[in-house]
C-alpha positions as CSV (number, residue, x, y, z in Angstrom):
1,X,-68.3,11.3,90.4
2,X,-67.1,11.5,94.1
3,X,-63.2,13.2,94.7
4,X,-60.7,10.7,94.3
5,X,-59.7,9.7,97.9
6,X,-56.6,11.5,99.8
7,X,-54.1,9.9,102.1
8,X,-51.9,12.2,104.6
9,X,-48.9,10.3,105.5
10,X,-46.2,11.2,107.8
11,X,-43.1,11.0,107.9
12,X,-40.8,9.7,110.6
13,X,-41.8,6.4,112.3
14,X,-44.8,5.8,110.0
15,X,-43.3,6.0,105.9
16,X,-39.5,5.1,107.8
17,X,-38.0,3.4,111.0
18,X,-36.1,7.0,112.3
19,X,-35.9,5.3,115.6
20,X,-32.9,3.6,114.1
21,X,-30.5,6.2,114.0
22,X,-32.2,9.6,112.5
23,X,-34.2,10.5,115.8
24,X,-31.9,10.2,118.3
25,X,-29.8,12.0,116.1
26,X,-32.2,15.1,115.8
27,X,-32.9,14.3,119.7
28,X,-29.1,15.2,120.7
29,X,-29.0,18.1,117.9
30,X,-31.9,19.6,119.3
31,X,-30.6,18.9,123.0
32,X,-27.4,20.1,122.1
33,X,-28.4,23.5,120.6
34,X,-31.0,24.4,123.4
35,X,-28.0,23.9,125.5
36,X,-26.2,26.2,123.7
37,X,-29.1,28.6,122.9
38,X,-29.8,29.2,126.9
39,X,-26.7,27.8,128.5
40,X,-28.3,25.1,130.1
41,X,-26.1,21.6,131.3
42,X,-27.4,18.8,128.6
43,X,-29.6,17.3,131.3
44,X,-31.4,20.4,132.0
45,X,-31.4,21.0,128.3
46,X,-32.7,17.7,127.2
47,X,-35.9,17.8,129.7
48,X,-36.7,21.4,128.5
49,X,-36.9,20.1,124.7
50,X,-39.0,17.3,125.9
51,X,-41.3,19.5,128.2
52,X,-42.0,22.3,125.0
53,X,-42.6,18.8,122.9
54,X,-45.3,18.0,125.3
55,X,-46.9,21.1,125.3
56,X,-46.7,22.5,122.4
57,X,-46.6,19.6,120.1
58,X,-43.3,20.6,118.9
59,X,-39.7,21.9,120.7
60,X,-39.7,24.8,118.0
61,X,-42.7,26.1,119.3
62,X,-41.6,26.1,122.8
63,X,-38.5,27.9,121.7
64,X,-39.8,30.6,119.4
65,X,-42.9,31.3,122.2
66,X,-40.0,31.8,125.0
67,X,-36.8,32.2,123.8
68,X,-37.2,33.9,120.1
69,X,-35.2,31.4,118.2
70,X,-35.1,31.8,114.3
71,X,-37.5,29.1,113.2
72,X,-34.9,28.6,110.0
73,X,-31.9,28.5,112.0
74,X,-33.4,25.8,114.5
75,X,-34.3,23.3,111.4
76,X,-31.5,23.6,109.8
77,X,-29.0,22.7,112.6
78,X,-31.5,20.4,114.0
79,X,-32.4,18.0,111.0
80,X,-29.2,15.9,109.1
81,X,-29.5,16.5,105.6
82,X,-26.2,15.3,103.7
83,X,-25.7,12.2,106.7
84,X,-29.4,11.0,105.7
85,X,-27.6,7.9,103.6
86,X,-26.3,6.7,106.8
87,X,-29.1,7.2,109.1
88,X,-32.2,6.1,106.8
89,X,-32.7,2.5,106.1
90,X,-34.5,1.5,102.4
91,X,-37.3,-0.9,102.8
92,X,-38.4,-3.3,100.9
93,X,-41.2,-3.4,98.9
94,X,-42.1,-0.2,100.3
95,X,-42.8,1.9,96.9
96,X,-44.7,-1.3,95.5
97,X,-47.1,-0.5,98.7
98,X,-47.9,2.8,98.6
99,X,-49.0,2.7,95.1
100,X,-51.4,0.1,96.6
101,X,-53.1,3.6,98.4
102,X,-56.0,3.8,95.7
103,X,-55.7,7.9,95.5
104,X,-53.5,10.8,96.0
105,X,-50.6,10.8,98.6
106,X,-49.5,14.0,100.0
107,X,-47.0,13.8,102.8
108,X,-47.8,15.8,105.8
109,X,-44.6,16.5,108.4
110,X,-43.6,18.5,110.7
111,X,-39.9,18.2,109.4
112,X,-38.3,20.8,107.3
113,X,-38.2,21.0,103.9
114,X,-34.9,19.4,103.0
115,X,-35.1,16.9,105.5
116,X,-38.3,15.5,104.5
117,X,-37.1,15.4,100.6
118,X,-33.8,13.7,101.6
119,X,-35.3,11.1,103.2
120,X,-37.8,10.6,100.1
121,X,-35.2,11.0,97.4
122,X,-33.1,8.5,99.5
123,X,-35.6,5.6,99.7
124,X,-36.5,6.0,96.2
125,X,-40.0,7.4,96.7
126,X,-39.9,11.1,96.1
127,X,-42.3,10.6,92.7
128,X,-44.9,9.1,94.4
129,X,-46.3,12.1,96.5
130,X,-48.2,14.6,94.6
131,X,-47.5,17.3,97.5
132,X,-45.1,17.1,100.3
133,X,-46.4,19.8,103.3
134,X,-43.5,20.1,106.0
135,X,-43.4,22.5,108.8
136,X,-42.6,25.8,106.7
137,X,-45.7,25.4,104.7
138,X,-47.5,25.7,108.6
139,X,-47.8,29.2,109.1
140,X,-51.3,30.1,108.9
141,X,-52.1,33.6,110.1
142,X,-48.7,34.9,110.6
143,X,-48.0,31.5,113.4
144,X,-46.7,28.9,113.0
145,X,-49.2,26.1,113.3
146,X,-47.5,22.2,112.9
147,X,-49.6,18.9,113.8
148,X,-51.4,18.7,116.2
149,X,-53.0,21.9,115.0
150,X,-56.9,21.4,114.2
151,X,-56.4,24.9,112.8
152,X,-53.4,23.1,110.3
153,X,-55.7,20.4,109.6
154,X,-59.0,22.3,108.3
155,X,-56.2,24.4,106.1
156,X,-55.4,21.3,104.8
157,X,-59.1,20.2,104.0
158,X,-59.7,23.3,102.4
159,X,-56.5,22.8,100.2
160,X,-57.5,19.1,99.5
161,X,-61.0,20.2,98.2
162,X,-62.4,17.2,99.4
163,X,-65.1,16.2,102.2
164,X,-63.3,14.9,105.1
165,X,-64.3,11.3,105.2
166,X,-62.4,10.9,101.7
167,X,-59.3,11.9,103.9
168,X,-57.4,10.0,105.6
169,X,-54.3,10.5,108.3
170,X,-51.7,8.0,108.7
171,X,-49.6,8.6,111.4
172,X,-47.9,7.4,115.0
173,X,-48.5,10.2,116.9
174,X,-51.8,9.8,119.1
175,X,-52.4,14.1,119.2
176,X,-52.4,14.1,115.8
177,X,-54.8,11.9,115.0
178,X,-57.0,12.6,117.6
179,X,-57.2,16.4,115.9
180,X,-58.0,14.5,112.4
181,X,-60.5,12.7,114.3
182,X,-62.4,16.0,115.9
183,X,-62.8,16.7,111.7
184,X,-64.1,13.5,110.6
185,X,-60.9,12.6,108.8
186,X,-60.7,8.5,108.5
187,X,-56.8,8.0,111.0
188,X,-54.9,5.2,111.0
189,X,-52.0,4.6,113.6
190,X,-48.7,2.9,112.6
191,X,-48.5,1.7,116.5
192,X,-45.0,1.6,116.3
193,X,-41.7,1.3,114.9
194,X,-39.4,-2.0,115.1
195,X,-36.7,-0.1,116.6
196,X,-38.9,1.7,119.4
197,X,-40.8,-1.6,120.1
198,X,-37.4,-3.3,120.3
199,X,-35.8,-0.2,122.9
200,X,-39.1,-0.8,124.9
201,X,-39.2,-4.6,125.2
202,X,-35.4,-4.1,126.2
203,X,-36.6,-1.8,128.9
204,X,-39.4,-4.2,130.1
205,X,-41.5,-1.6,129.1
206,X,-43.5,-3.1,126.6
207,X,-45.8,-0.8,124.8
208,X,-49.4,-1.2,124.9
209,X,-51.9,-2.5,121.9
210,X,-54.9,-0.9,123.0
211,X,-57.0,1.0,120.5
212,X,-58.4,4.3,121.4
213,X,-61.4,5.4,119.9
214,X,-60.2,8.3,117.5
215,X,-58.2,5.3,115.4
216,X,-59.9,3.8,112.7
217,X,-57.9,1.6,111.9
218,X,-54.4,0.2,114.2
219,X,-51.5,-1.5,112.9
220,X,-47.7,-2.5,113.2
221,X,-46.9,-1.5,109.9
222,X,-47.3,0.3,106.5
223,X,-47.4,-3.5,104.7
224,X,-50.1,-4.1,107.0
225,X,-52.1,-0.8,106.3
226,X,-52.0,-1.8,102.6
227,X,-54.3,-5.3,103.1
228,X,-56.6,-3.7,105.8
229,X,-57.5,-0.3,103.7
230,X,-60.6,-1.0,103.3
231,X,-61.5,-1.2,106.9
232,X,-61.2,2.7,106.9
233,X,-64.3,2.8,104.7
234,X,-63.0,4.8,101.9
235,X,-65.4,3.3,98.9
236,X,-62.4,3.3,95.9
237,X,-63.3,5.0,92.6
């Protein structure tokens, strides 16, 4: 009998909407301690995090590579923990859908620990991941090694025990998937998060629709993952 199937789900702007409040949040925590890390204005600051984020995948990165920041210190003044009941909103219906993922469900973030369990524990949906792998489980070969890591990816495969194309990676960010992609693992893109589309039609920057090739499957939501499943050709046993 084949492996039962696995889904990889993220965290922010794919299980939640963080755009709300919790990004910007982390944004200006992030801004405001590489501020106060290199004694930078919070302009100068703000594009620094933002350039490591580009290159690296992650502003941690960027600031353990160059400035030898404790990796535990960052996180933990970075990511609100006991404001999460202000900042994260329930949805709906939205433990009802994920049991609808025929298979295990391990969430795969590049949050910290406490962060990513507040935020679970908060909308009520905590028991429904068999594993949760956040950014201090990425360390693989003494480095640190978050998403968009191919290396982080066939760690994961190896842990999951399972051929890749029973795997799949849901997910918003395009790097990420396109590394799932390179290993045959099925992606599927939440395109976007009602509270980034609304800050970009408000802009007149709309965002674009357009489905690149390492996306299986491409949609608005998590309600609308859950009715078009099948279209990532996982055969359910």
């Amino acid at each position: 009998m084949p492996p039962r199937q696995l889904w990889l789900i993220d965290l922010d702007n794919t299980l939640h909407d963080a755009s709300w409040r919790a990004i910007g949040e982390i944004n200006q925590r992030m801004t405001r301690y590489v501020a106060d890390h290199l004694g930078l204005t919070t302009e100068d600051a703000s594009a620094l995090r933002v350039r490591y984020w580009h290159r690296y995948g992650a502003t941690l990165l960027g600031m353990m590579r160059h400035h030898r920041v404790d990796p535990h210190d960052f996180l933990h003044r970075t990511h609100p923990v006991a404001e999460l009941p202000q900042m994260i909103r329930r949805i709906r219906g939205e433990h009802r859908r994920l049991l609808r993922l025929r298979g295990d469900r391990w969430l795969l973030s590049n949050a910290p620990r406490a962060y990513a369990e507040g935020v679970l524990q908060w909308m009520g949906l905590r028991h429904l991941f068999t594993r949760l792998i956040t950014v201090e489980d990425m360390r693989i070969c003494g480095r640190l090694r978050p998403k968009p890591s191919g290396l982080l990816m066939r760690h994961v495969l190896r842990h999951a025990r399972r051929p890749a194309h029973r795997v799949a990676l849901i997910d918003d960010h395009d790097e990420n998937l396109a590394a799932a992609h390179r290993l045959g693992i099925r992606t599927a893109r939440i395109l976007v998060s009602r509270s980034a589309l609304r800050s970009a039609r408000h802009a007149g920057r709309p965002l674009g629709v357009r489905r690149p090739a390492y996306v299986r499957v491409q949609v608005n939501s998590l309600a609308i993952l859950m009715r078009n499943q099948h279209r990532l050709g996982m055969r359910h046993h």
